[in-house]
N, C-alpha and C positions, 0 to 999 in steps of 0.2 A: 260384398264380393266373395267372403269365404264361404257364404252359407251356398250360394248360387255353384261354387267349384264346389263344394261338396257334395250339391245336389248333383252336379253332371258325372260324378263319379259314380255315385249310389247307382245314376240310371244305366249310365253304361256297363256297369257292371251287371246289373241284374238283368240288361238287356241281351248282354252279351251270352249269359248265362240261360239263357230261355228260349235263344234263336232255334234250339235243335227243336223244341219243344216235348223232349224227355230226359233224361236224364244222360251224363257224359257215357260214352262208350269204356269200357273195361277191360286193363291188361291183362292177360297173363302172365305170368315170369317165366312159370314151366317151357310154355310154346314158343313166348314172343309174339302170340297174336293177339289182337283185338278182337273183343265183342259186344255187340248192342242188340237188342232186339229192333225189329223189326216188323210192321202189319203187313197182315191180311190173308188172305186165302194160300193155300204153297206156291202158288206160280205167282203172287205178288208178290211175294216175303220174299221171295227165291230173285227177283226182278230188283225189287230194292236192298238186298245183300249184292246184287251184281253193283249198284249203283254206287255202294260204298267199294268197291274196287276187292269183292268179297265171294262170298255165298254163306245157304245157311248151314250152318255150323258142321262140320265133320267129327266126329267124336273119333278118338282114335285107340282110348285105353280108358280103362276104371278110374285111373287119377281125372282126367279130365272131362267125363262124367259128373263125378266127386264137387270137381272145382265150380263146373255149368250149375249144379243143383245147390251149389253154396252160396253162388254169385247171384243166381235168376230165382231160386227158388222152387219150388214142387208140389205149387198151390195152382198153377197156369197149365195148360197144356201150350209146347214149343215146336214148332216146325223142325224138324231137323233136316239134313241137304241127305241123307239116303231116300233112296227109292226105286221102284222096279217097275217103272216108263219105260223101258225098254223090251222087257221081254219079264214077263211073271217069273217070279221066284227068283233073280237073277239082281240082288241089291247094287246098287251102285251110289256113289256118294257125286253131288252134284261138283265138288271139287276136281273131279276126277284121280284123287286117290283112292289106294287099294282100302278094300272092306277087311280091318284086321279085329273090332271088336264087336261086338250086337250086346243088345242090353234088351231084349223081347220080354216084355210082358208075360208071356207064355212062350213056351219053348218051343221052335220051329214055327212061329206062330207065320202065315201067311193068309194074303187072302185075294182072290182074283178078282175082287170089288175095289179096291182100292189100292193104289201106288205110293202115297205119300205115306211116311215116316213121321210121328212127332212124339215126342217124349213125356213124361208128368201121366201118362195114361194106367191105373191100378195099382200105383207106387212111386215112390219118389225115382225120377231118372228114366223110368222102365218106359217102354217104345212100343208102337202098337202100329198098322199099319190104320189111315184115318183118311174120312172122306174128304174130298179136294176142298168144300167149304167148312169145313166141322172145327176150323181152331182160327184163332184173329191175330197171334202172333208167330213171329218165327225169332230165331237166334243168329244174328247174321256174324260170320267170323270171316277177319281176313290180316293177312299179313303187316305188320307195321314197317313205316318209313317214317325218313326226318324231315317233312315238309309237314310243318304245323296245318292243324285246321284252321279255316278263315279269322273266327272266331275268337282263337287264340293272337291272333293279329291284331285283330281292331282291339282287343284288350289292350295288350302290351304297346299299340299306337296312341291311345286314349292316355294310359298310365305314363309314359313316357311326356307326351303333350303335357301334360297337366305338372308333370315335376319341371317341364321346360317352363310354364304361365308360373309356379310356384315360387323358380329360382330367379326369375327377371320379378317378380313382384316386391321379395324380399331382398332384390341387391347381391345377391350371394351368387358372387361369381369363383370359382375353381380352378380357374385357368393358374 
């Protein structure tokens, strides 16, 4: 019996841990946001940061650049949420906040081929304006709250069950 509760532990656990099928999303202290990445072309990447109740990533200063290239790395090219869909030369963050940093590859770099933003392009961090299919991930950021993910439930449901089957098996009552 202890080998079989041990074994439902191991799975739920490792089940639990693999639902997302990448890796957990990451805080920041600085902001207090969340980040994960996210696939596929900029209007999917940009689609599935909406779905995490997000978009993708707004960069806002050199710290948190710093932090993006720390966290994700500088071997990938990333989606970023700037872009100039709206009107050429005229950036805007899909967040809808104000454009207070740029991190351009080349300087004033623009190009009336392309709208999407993503970073990792000729240096660690540095931004390049890129074709709508040309990168397979994006950076999705968004605001944290106190309503755990699913995930974290069915752990903590699991973990809980199994100290309740552990403490009626053993007689070890606390009351």
């Amino acid at each position: 019996m202890k080998r079989l509760f041990l074994f439902l532990i191991i799975v739920l656990t490792v089940l639990g841990f693999s639902l997302s099928g990448h890796a957990a999303p990451v805080y920041n202290p600085s902001n207090g946001h969340m980040y994960d990445i996210v696939n596929g072309t900029w209007l999917t990447a940009e689609n599935n940061a909406i779905a995490l109740r997000g978009h993708l990533a707004t960069i806002n200063d050199a710290d948190e650049q710093n932090w993006l290239i720390d966290t994700f790395g500088s071997n990938t090219y990333y989606w970023i949420g700037l872009n100039d869909i709206v009107s050429d030369n005229h950036y805007e963050w899909t967040s809808g906040e104000p454009v207070t940093f740029t991190n351009w590859e080349r300087e004033a770099y623009n190009s009336d081929k392309f709208d999407w933003v993503e970073m990792n392009y000729g240096g660690a961090g540095k931004w390049n304006e890129f074709c709508l299919n040309c990168a397979s991930f994006g950076i999705a950021e968004w605001k944290t709250n106190s309503v755990p993910e699913p995930t974290t439930l069915i752990l903590l449901g699991a973990g809980l069950t199994a100290l309740a089957v552990w403490r009626m098996r053993h007689g070890l009552n606390f009351e």
